[in-house]
N, C-alpha and C positions, 0 to 999 in steps of 0.2 A: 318537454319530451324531445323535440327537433334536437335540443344541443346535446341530452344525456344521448341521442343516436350518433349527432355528430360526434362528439370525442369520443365514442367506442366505435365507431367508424374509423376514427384518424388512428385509434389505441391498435387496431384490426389490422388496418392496411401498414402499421410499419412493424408491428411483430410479424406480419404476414410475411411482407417484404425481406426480414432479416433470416425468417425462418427457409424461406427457399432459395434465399443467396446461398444458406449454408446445403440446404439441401444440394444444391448444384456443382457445389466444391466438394461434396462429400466429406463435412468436416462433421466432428460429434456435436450431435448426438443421431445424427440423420447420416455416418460414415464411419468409415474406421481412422479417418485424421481426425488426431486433437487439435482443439478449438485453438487458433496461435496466441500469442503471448504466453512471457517466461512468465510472470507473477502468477498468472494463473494457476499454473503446475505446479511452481516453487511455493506459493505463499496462500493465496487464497485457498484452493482447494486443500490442502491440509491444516489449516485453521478451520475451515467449516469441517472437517470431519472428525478435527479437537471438539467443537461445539456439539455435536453429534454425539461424539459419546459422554458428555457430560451433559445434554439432555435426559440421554438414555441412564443416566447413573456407570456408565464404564471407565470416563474420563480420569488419567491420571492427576485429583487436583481435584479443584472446583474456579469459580468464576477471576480468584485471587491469585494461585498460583497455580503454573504448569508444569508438576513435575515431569512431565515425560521430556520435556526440550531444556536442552542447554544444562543439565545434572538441576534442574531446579529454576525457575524465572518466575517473575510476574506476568501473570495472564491477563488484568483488564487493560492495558493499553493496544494491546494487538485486538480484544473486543471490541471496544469502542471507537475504533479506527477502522476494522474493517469486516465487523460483525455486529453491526447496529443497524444495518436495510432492515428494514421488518419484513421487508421478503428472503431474506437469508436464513429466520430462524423457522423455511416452511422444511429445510433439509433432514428437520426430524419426519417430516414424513416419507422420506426413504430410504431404501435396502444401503446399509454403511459401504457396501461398494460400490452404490450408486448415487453416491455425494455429488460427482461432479455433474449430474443430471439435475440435482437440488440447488447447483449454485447457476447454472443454465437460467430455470425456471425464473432463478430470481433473478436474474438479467433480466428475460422476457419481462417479469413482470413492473419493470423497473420505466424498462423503455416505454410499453402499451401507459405505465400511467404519465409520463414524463409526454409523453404526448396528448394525453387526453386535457391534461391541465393545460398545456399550452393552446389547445383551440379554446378552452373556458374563456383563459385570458387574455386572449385576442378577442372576443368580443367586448370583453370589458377595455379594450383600448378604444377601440373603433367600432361602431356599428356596423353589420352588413351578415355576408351569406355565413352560415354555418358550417357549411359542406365545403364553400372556397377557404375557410379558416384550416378544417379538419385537411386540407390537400397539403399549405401551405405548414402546417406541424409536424407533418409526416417529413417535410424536410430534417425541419428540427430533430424529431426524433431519431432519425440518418443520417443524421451530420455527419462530417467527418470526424469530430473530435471520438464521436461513439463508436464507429467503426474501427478507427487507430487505439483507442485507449481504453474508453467508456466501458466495454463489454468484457474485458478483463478483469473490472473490481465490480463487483455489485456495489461494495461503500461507495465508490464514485459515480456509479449511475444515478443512485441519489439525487447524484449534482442536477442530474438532468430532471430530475423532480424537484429540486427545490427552486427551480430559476421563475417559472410560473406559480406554482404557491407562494413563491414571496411575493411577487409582484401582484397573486391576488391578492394576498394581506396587506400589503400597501395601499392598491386600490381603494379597502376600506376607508383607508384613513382620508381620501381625494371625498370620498361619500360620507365618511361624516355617522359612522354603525359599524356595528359588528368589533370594536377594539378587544375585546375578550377573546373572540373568536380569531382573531386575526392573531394575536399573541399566543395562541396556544400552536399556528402554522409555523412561527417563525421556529416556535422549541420544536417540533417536528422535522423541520427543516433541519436545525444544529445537532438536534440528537442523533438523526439516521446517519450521520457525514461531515462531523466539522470541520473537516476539510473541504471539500467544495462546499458546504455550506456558506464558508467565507465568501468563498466567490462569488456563488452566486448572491451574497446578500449585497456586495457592493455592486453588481450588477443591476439588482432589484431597486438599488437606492439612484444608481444613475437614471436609471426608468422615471422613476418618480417624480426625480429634480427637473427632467426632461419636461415629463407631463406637467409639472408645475409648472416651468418657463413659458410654455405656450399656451397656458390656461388664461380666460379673457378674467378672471372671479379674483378679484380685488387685494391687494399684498395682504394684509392682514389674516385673510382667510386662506390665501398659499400659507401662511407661515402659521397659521392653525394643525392646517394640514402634517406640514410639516413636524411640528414638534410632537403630536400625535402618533405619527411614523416611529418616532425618535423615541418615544414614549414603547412604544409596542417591541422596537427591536433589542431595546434594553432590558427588558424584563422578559424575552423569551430567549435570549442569549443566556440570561441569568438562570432559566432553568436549565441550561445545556451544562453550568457552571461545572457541575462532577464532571464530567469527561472533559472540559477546557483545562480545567487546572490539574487534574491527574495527566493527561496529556502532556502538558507544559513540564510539569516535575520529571514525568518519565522522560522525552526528549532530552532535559538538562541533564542525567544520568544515562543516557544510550550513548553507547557508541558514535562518535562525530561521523556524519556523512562526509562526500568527497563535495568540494568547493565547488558552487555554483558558476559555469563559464558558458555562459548559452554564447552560440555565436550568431552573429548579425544577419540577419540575412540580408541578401539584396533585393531591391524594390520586384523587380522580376519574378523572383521565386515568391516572392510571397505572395505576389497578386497570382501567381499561377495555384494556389492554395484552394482560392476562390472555384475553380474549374470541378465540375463534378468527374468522381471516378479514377481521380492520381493519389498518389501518396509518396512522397519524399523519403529519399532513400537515408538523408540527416533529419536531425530534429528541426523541425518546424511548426509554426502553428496549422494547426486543420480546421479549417474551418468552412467548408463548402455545406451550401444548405439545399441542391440540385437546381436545374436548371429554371425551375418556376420562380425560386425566392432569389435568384441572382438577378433574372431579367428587370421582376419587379421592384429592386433595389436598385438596380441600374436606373429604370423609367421614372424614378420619386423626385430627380433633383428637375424635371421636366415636367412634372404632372402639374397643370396648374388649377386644378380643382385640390389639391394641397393647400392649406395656407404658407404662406412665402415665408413663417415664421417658424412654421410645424417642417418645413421642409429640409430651410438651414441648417435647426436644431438637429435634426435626425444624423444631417451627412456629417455636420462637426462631431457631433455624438461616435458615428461610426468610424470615422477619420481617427479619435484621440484615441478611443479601446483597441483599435488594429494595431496604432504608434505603441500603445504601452506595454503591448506586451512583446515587446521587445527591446526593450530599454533596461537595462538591469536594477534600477530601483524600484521602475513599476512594477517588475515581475515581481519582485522581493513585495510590495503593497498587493498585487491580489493574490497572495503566499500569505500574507501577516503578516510578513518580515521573517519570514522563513524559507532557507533556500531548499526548493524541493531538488530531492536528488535523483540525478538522471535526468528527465525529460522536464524543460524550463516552461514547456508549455501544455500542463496539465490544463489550464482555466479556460482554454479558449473555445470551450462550451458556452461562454457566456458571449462573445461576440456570433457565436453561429444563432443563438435564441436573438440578441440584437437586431442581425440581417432576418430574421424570420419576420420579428415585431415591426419592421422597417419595410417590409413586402405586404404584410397585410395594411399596412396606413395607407401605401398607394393603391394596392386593389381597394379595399375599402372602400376608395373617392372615386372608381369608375375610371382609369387612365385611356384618355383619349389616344387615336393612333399617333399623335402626334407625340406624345410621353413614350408608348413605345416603342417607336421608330428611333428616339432620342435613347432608349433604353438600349436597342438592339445595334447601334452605333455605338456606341460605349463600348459593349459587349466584343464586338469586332475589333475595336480599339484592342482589348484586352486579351484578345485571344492572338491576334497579331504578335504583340509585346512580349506574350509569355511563350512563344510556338518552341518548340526544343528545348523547353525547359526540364527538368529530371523529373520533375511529377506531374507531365501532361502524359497522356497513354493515347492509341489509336481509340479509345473506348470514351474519351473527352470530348474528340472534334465532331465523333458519331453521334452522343448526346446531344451537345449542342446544334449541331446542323440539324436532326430531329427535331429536337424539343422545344427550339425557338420557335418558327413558324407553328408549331400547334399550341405552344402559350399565347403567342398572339392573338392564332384564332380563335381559339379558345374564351381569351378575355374580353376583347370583341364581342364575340358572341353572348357573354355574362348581362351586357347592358342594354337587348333585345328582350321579347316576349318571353311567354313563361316557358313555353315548350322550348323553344332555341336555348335558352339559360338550362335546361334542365339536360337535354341534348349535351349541351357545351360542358357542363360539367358531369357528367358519366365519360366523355371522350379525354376530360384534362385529368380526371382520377385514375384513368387506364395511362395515361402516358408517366404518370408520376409516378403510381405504385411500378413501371415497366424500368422506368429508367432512376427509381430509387434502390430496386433492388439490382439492378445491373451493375451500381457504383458501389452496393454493399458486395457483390461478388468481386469484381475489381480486386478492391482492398482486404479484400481475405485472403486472396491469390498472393497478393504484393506482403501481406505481413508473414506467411506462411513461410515466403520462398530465405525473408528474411530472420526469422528464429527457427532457432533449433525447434524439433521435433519432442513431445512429451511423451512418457510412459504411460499409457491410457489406464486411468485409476481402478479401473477391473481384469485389470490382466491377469493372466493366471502367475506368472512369475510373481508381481505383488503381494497375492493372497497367499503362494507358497512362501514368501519372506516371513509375513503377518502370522501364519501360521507356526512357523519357528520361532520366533519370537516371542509370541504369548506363550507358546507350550515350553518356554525356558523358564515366564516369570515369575519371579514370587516376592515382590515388593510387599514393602519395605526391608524384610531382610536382605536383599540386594538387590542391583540392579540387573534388570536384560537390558545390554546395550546393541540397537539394530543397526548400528554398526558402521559400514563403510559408504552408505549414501550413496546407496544403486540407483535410486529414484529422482528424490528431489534433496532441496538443503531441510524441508524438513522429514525426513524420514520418520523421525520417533511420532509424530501426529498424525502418520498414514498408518504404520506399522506396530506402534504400541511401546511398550519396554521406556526405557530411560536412558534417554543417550544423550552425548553432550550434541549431534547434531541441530542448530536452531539458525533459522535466517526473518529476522526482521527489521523493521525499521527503529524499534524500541529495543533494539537486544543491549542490556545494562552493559556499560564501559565494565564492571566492576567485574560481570561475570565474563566479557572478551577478554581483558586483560589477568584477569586468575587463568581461566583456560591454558593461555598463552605462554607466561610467563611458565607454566607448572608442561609444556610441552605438547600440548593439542594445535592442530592449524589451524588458520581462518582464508576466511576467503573477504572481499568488498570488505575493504578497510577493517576487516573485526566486525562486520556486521551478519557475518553469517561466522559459526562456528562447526568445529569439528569432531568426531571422538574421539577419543585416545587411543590410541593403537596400541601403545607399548605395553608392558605389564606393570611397569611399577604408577604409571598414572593412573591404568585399569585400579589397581589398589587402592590406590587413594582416594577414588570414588565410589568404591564400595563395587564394581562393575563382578558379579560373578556369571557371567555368560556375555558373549556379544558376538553376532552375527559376522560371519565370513564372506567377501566377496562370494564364492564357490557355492551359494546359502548353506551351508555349514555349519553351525552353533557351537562355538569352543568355550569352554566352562573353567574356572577358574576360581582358587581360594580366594576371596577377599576379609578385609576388615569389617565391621555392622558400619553404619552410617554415619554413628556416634563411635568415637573413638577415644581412647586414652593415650597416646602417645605420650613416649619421655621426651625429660629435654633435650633437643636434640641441637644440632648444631645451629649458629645462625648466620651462617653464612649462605650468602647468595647471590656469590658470583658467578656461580653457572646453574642449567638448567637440572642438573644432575643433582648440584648441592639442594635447591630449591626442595626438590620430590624428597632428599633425605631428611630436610629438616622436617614436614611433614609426617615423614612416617616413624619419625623419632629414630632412625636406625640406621646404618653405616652400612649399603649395597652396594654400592658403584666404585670402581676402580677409574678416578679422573685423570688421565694422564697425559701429558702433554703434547701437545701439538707439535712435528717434525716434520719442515721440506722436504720430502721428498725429489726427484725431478719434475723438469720441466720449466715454465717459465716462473719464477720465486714469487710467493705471495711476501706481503707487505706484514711486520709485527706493529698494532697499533698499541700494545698493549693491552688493557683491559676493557678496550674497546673492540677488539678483535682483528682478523687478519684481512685484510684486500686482496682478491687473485684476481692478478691483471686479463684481459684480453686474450683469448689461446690466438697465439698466430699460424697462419695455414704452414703444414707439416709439420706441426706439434702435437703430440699428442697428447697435451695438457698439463695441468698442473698436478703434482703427485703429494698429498697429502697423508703423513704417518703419523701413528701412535704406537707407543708398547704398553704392552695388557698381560697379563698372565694368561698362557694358553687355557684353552676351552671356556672362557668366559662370555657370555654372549654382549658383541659388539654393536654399539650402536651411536650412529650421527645426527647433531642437531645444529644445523644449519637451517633456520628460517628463511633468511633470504636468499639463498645460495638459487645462482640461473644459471642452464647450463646444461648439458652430459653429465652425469654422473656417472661413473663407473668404480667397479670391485670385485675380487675375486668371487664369483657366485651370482651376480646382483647387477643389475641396471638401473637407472632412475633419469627422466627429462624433469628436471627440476626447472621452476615457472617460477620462483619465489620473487617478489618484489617489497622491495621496504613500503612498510606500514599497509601495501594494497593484500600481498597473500603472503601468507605465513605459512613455509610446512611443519608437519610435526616430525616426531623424531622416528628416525626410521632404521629398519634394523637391517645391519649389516650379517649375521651367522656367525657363527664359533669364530674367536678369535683363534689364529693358526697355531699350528704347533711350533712356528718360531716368536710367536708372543708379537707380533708386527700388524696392526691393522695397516690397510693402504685403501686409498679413497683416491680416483682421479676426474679431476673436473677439468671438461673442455668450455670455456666460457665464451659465449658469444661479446657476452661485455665485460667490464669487468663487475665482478660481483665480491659479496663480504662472506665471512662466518666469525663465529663467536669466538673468544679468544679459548675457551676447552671447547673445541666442537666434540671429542670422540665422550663415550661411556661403556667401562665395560661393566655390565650385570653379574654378579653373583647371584645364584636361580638359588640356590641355599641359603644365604645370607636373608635373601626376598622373603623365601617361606616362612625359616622362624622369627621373623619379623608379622608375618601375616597370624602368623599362628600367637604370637604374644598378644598382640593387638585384640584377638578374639578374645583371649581370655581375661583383658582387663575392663573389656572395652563394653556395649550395652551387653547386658539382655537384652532386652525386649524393646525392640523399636516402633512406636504408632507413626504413622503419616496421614494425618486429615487431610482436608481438603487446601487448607493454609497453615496448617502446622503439620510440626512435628515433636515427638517427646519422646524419650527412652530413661528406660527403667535402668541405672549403673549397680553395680556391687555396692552393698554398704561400706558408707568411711571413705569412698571413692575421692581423692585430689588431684591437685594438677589442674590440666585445661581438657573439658572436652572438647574433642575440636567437629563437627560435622561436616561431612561430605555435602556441603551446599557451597557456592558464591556466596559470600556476605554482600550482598544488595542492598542498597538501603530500606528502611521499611520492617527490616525483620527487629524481633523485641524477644530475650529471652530471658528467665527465670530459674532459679534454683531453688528445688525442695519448697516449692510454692509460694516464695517470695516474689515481689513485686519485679516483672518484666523491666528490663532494660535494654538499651541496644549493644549487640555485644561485640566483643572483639574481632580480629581474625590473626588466621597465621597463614602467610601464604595468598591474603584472600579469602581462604575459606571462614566460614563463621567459627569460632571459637568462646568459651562460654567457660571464665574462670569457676573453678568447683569453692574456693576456699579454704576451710581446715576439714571441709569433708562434705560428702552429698549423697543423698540415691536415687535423686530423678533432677532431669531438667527438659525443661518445656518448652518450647518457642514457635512463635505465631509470627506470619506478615500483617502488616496492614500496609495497605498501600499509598504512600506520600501523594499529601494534594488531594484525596477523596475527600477528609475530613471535610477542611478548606471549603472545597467544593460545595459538599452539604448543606452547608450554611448560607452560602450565597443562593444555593437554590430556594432553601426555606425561606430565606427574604425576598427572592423572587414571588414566592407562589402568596405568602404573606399581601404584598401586592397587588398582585394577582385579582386575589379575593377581594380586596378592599373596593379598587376601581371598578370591579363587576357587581359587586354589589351595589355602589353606588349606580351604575348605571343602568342597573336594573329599575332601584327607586325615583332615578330619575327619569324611566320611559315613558312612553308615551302610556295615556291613562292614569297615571299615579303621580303626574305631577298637572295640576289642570294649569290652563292658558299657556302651559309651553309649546312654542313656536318649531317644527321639527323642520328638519331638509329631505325632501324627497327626489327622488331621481328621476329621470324619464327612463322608461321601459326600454331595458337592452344598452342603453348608454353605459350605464357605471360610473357616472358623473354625477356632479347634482344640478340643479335645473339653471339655467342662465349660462351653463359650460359647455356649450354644445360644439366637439369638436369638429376640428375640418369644416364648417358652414360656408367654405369658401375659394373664390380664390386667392391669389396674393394682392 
């Protein structure tokens, strides 16, 4: 009963702490500022509110495909990545505007158990107080890494639950019971987060090796231990198998991230990391665990009721995990050999749980003043070293100067009577919960100041977007696209309808690169996309309605989803030709690119044109074409940076090769003397395609749009991973469908056997033969199969070894010899840690 009080104790005091930091910044759910971090607003919160309405049955899709993002994607990789907390799926219990309140909860709930388990497993390391564990977790659960990173993804708070559940399921294996149970922690661990799961399991596994190094209990039975471990992590890895290997497939088809470049830090910043209450304005590791677990990790290499083996271990232990996560292979080794993008030091959750486990060893042993005096010199050493460093604050040295002298007395105090000990720890529980949330307010201030500001997910502007948008839809016969991405990069998951809007870390190369090539933007290398703006892409996707900056809903003929297009051209040297071969039909007047003045772009040929540098008192470079007047003009220049300017029109063009891509944007009527003119002041020099201009025939469009209807489905179904449309009898040619071809999709004619089918353009295409009148096609998602299997020979397993070890427990096998533990240790008998000095 003492420790279920202590770990809802420690669970209490650090959601307490996080919830009145925010209260005090006035940030949501307790203010009217959103919670900081961009993911949060961009990615998380509109995936949990995808999940939401495909609890509720509203969801565009089901668990396989999302057609509301990206004109069509696979959905379980963005699940299992970062909608597998099992406190994420409590969001169906609230009002769909109050998602971001549902993904809140499950932060709190993530953190409260992330610290309840880590006081469990601090006693299982070391014997001693309950209530000094539950102080000491409350770091942990405060870290810095939670405060910077953690409390942005619920998948990755996870991590902060899995770093003690592993290490209690390892435990098992030092004791010698419970291997069933302990294999079923590890698949909890990998399913909720295989991502930090990683980490933390190599974390869990350093623990182990540790605790085996300075165990006195004979090689043979370390290396029992051991292979038992080895035994448990393997078959509960193996049931995570669906989401490893779907994961793995979907990564090798997403979009490439940008190239992992962490930079170095110097020894200074990063030991100033250690300091409660800063945060670095560059990426670094975070990892402070406040002022109690610094001191007593300082006072350990000094305690000499430590053993001198137990002590070593610990500092080299802490020495190499600090060193490697900044060295670019190791980072790459607790990644899996996966360069995370953006921030290189997601993991270093695992070293703030290390310094936690490395404070409680020395409390544990009762540290004489003579450990901490050796602790609080260190300490001075350290704050010295790091003084003016960019993430110490006036709110570090105030901590510190505080918080040392009442840890002291404090601990001091712990190795007297019952009443002084009881004393001494109600005064060290008021200084930690005072000065844990002091450091969680700090760092909210500091992340705040440094991201942009969110759209608070109940705004009434949202709900009037959301509003407009459903009251246009009517999928499957077309799409509502929400349009120009007022909110976030995922809109269509906040707001409904089917837009190409999508930003995640799995978003298919197949469907960035269709998007693209056919004239939609992206942003982060093609990892987020955009919708089409112009009218003939709107077409091609079937788009008949899509939201207006102004929120406005502009409505528009389209083609069904399934289409018949003729053969149309196959050329596809410009973006223009592109959309025509698609629509089987001849709209755009391609006409060629002409200097203008200014300073002379470069002809590369069909690689397109270079415009140099505008130099001061130029007024840039002048780019023409001739169109037949009244035709509407338009420019696709992806990479073009710069001023843009036009009779009617301005544009700050951002475009950079391969980072952002814009889409094609419309210049107005071409003139009555048949002349577009485009000028660009370039700050550097920048490119455009070798035909940047297009002019549109708006007649030409329609009875193009208008033939397409009449060949093209009837009747279009869209399941939840399929789709199928009803064509006119005798129907040939290629139906082509308004999807990305992804891999994964399988489709069929007139009920013949699924195959994977072609594309044109990109899009899926699906030859008819000598004639058809229906075709059908389904995803499945590459690697699940895979998957399945290795879990069934997991659980296979599984069952084997538990059964056995049932028949072989105690009672049912007579004269077997068992190992028992001594009460509170977590050891088995003859292993009695710390009994000493050095």
């Amino acid at each position: 009963m003492r420790e279920l009080k202590a770990a809802a104790g420690a669970a209490g005091m650090a959601v307490g702490g996080y919830c009145l930091a925010l209260a005090a910044h006035g940030s949501y759910p307790f203010g009217g500022r959103p919670r900081a971090g961009a993911q949060l607003a961009e990615q998380i919160v509109p995936l949990h509110t995808h999940l939401w309405d495909l609890l509720r049955g509203d969801g565009g899709g089901d668990l396989l495909v999302n057609w509301n993002s990206g004109y069509g994607v696979p959905f379980l990789p963005d699940l299992v990545t970062d909608l597998l907390n099992p406190f994420s799926w409590l969001v169906a219990l609230f009002p769909r505007d109050q998602v971001a309140l549902g993904v809140f909860f499950a932060t709190l709930l993530s953190l409260g158990l992330g610290t309840a388990l880590m006081t469990v497993f601090l006693g299982r390391l070391h014997i001693g107080s309950a209530w000094a564990r539950a102080l000491l977790a409350v770091g942990y659960g405060l870290c810095a890494w939670v405060l910077a990173a953690g409390v942005g993804r619920p998948a990755w708070m996870w991590g902060l639950v899995s770093l003690p559940l592993l290490c209690l399921a390892f435990d098992r294996c030092l004791r010698h019971t419970g291997w069933p149970l302990g294999t079923l922690a590890v698949a909890v661990a990998w399913l909720g987060d295989f991502y930090t799961a990683a980490t933390a399991s190599l974390g869990a596994a350093l623990v182990l090796v540790l605790r085996l190094a300075v165990s006195r209990r004979p090689v043979r039975e370390r290396l029992r231990s051991l292979g038992r471990a080895l035994g448990m992590a393997a078959v509960g890895i193996g049931f995570a198998a669906p989401v490893l290997w779907l994961t793995y497939k979907a990564g090798r088809a997403a979009q490439p991230a940008s190239a992992l470049h962490p930079s170095t830090p110097g020894l200074t910043d990063y030991l100033a990391q250690l300091l409660p209450g800063g945060l670095s304005a560059r990426a670094l590791p975070n990892v402070f665990v406040g002022v109690l677990g610094l001191l007593l990790v300082a006072s350990l290499p000094f305690n000499r009721r430590v053993r001198l083996r137990e002590r070593v271990a610990w500092t080299v232990a802490l020495l190499l995990v600090a060193v490697s996560f900044v060295w670019r292979p190791t980072i790459l080794l607790w990644h899996v050999s996966t360069a995370p993008e953006g921030d290189p030091y997601r993991s270093t959750f695992v070293l703030s749980g290390l310094l936690t486990m490395a404070a409680w060893v020395c409390l544990a042993h009762r540290p004489r003043l003579f450990a901490l005096g050796g602790g609080v010199a260190l300490l001075a050493v350290l704050a010295a070293t790091t003084h003016g460093r960019g993430s110490t604050r006036p709110i570090t040295w105030v901590l510190l100067g505080v918080g040392v002298p009442l840890v002291v007395l404090t601990v001091r105090a712990l190795g007297r009577g019952a009443r002084e000990r009881r004393v001494a720890l109600v005064v060290l529980a008021c200084g930690v919960f005072a000065g844990s949330t002091w450091a969680a307010y700090s760092v909210l201030a500091l992340r705040e100041r440094r991201q942009p500001a969110a759209v608070a997910p109940d705004s009434p502007q949202l709900r009037a977007a959301r509003a407009l948008v459903q009251g246009a839809d009517h999928w499957p016969d077309g799409r509502s696209d929400p349009g120009p991405h007022l909110f976030t990069g995922n809109d269509p998951m906040l707001l409904g309808g089917q837009g190409g809007g999508y930003r995640s870390d799995y978003l298919p190369s197949a469907t960035a690169q269709t998007l693209h090539t056919l004239g939609a933007g992206w942003l982060l290398q093609g990892r987020q996309t955009l919708s089409f703006t112009d009218p003939v892409g709107q077409a091609l996707f079937g788009v008949t309605s899509s939201l207006d900056p102004d929120l406005t809903v502009r409505r528009s003929a389209a083609p069904p989803l399934v289409s018949l297009p003729g053969a149309g051209s196959r050329d596809s040297s410009s973006v223009w030709a592109r959309q025509q071969a698609v629509l089987g039909a001849t709209v755009y007047e391609i006409p060629a690119l002409v200097p203008g003045g200014g300073p002379a772009p470069t002809d590369h040929g069909s690689s397109g044109w270079s415009i140099p540098t505008t130099p001061d008192g130029s007024d840039g470079t002048e780019l023409t074409a001739h169109c037949t007047p009244g035709r509407a003009g338009y420019l696709y220049a992806p990479y073009l940076a710069g001023a843009v300017s036009w009779p009617g029109g301005s544009l700050a063009a951002d475009g950079q090769q391969s980072t952002v891509a814009l889409p094609i944007t419309a210049l107005g009527p071409v003139p009555a003397d048949g002349v577009l003119r485009v000028t660009v002041r370039a700050a550097l020099a920048t490119q455009v395609p070798a035909h940047p201009f297009g002019c549109l025939d708006q007649a030409a469009l329609d009875a193009a749009v208008r033939a397409l209807r009449a060949s093209g489905a009837t009747a279009v179904r869209a399941g939840g991973h399929a789709i199928s449309a009803t064509l006119p009898p005798g129907s040939t040619g290629t139906a082509v469908l308004a999807v990305p071809a992804v891999p994964g999709w399988r489709c069929g004619v007139d009920g013949r056997a699924p195959a994977a089918p072609q594309s044109v353009q990109g899009l899926i295409a699906v030859p008819l033969g000598a004639g058809a009148a229906r075709v059908d096609c389904d995803f499945r998602q590459p690697g699940l199969a895979e998957g399945l299997r290795v879990a069934a020979g997991a659980t296979a397993a599984w069952v084997l070894v538990t059964g056995w070890s049932w028949w072989r427990g105690p009672g049912r096998r007579p004269g077997r010899r068992t190992v028992t533990a001594r009460a509170g240790s977590g050891v088995p008998h003859g292993d009695r840690p710390g009994s000493g000095g050095g």
